[in-house]
Backbone bond lengths (Angstrom), bond angles and torsions (degrees), N, CA, C in turn:
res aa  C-N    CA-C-N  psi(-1)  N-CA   C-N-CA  omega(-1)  CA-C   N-CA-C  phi
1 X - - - 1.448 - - 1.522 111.07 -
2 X 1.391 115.03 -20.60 1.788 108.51 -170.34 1.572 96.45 -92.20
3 X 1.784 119.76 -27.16 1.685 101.63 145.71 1.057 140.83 -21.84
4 X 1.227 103.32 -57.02 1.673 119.47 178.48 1.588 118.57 -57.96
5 X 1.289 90.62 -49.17 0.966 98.30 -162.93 1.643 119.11 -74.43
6 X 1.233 113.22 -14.07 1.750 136.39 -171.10 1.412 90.62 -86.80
7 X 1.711 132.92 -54.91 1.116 130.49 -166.75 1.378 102.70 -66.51
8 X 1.230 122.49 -13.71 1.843 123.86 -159.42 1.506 89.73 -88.58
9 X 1.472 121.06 -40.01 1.885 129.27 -153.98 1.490 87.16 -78.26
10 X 1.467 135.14 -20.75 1.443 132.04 -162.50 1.732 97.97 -81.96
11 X 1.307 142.09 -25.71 0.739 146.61 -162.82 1.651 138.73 -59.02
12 X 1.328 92.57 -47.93 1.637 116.62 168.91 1.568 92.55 -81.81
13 X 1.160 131.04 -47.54 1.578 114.31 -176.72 1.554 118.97 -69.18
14 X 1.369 100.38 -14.24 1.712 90.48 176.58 1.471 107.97 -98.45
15 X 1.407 128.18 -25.12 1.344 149.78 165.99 1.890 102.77 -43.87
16 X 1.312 99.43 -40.40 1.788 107.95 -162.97 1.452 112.71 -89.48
17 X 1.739 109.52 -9.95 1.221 118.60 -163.08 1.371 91.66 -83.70
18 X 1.924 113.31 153.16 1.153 115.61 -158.39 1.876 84.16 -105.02
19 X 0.841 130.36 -173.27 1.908 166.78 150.35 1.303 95.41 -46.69
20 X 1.433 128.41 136.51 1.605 117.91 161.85 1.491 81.61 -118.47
21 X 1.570 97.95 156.82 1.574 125.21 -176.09 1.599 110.86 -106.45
22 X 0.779 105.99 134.56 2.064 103.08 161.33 1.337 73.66 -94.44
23 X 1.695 86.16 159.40 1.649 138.09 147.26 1.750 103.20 -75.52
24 X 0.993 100.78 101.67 1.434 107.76 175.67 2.071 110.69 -68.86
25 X 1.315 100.83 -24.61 1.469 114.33 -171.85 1.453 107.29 -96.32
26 X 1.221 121.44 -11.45 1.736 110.71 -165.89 1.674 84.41 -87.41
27 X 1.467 84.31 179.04 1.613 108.24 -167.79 1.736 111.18 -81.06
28 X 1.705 100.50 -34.98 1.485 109.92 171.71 1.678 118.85 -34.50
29 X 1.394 107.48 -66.23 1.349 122.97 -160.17 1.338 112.63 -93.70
30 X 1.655 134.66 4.94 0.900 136.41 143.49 1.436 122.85 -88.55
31 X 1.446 117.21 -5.52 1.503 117.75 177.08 1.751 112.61 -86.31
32 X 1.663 104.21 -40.58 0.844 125.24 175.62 1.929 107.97 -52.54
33 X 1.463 110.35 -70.29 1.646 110.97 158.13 1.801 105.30 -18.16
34 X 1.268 99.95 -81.59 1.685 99.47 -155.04 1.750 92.27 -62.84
35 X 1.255 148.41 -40.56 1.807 115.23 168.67 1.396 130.76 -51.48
36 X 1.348 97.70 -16.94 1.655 99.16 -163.19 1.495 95.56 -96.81
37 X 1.512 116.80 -46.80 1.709 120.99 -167.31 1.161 104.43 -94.78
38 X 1.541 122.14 2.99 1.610 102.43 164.94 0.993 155.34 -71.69
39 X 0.977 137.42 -121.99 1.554 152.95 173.89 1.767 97.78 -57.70
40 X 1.404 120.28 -50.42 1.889 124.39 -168.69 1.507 92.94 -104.81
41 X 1.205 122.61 42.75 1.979 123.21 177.11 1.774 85.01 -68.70
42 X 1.218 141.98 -44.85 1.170 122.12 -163.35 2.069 122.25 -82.26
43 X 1.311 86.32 -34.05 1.691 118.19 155.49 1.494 108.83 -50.09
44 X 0.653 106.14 -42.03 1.688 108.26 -171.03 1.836 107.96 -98.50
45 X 0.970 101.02 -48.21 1.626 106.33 152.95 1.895 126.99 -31.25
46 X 1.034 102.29 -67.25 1.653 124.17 171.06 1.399 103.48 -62.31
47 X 1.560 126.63 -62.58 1.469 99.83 -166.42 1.518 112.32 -88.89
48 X 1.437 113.62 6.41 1.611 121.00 147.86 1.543 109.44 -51.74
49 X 1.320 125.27 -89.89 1.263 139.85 162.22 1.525 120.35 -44.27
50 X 1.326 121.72 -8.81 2.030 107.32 179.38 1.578 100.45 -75.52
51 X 1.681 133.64 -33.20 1.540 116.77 169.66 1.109 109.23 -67.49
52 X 0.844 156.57 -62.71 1.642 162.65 136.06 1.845 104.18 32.99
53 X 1.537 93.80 -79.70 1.352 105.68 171.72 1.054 135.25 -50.16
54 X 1.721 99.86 -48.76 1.999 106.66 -178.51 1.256 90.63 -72.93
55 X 1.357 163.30 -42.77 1.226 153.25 -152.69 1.503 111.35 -64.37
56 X 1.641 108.66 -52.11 1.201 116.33 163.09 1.213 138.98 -49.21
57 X 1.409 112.48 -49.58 1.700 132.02 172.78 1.190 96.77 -54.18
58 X 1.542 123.75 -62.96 1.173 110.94 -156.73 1.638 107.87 -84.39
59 X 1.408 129.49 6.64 1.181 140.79 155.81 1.332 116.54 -76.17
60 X 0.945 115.36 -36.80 1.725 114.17 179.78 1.878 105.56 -85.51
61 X 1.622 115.46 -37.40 1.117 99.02 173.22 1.558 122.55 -73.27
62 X 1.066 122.49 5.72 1.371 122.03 -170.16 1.707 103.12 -124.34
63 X 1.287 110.69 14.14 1.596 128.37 159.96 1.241 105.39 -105.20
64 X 1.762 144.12 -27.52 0.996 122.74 -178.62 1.124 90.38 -112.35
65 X 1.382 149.18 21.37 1.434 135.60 154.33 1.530 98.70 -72.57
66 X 1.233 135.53 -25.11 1.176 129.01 -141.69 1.538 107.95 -107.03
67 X 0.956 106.07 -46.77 2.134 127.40 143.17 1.325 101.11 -32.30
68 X 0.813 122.90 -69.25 1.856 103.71 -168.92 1.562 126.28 -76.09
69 X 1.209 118.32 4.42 1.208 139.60 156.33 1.705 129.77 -64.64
């Protein structure tokens, strides 16, 4: 019950939390753009998503291992 009750006190503080903004103009967040969307946008894509995947595969194979039992 004091679970509950801790997740309940989080409420108004996440409710109160404002929006954070990038600087669309500073140098940070446009450098950051051109590593991520550049030249390896698809490279960077995949090993975003390859835990993603093996987690799954090997989640689904270890759901139908368990079915045939």
């Amino acid at each position: 019950m004091r679970r509950v009750w801790q997740l309940l006190s989080m409420i108004p503080a996440l409710a109160s939390a404002r929006i954070a903004f990038a600087c669309p103009s500073c140098p940070g967040p446009r450098l950051m753009g051109e590593l991520v969307c550049g030249d390896h946008l698809w490279t960077n894509l995949m090993m975003t998503t390859a835990p993603f995947a093996t987690f799954a595969a090997l989640t689904w194979a270890l759901s139908r291992g368990s079915r045939a039992r």
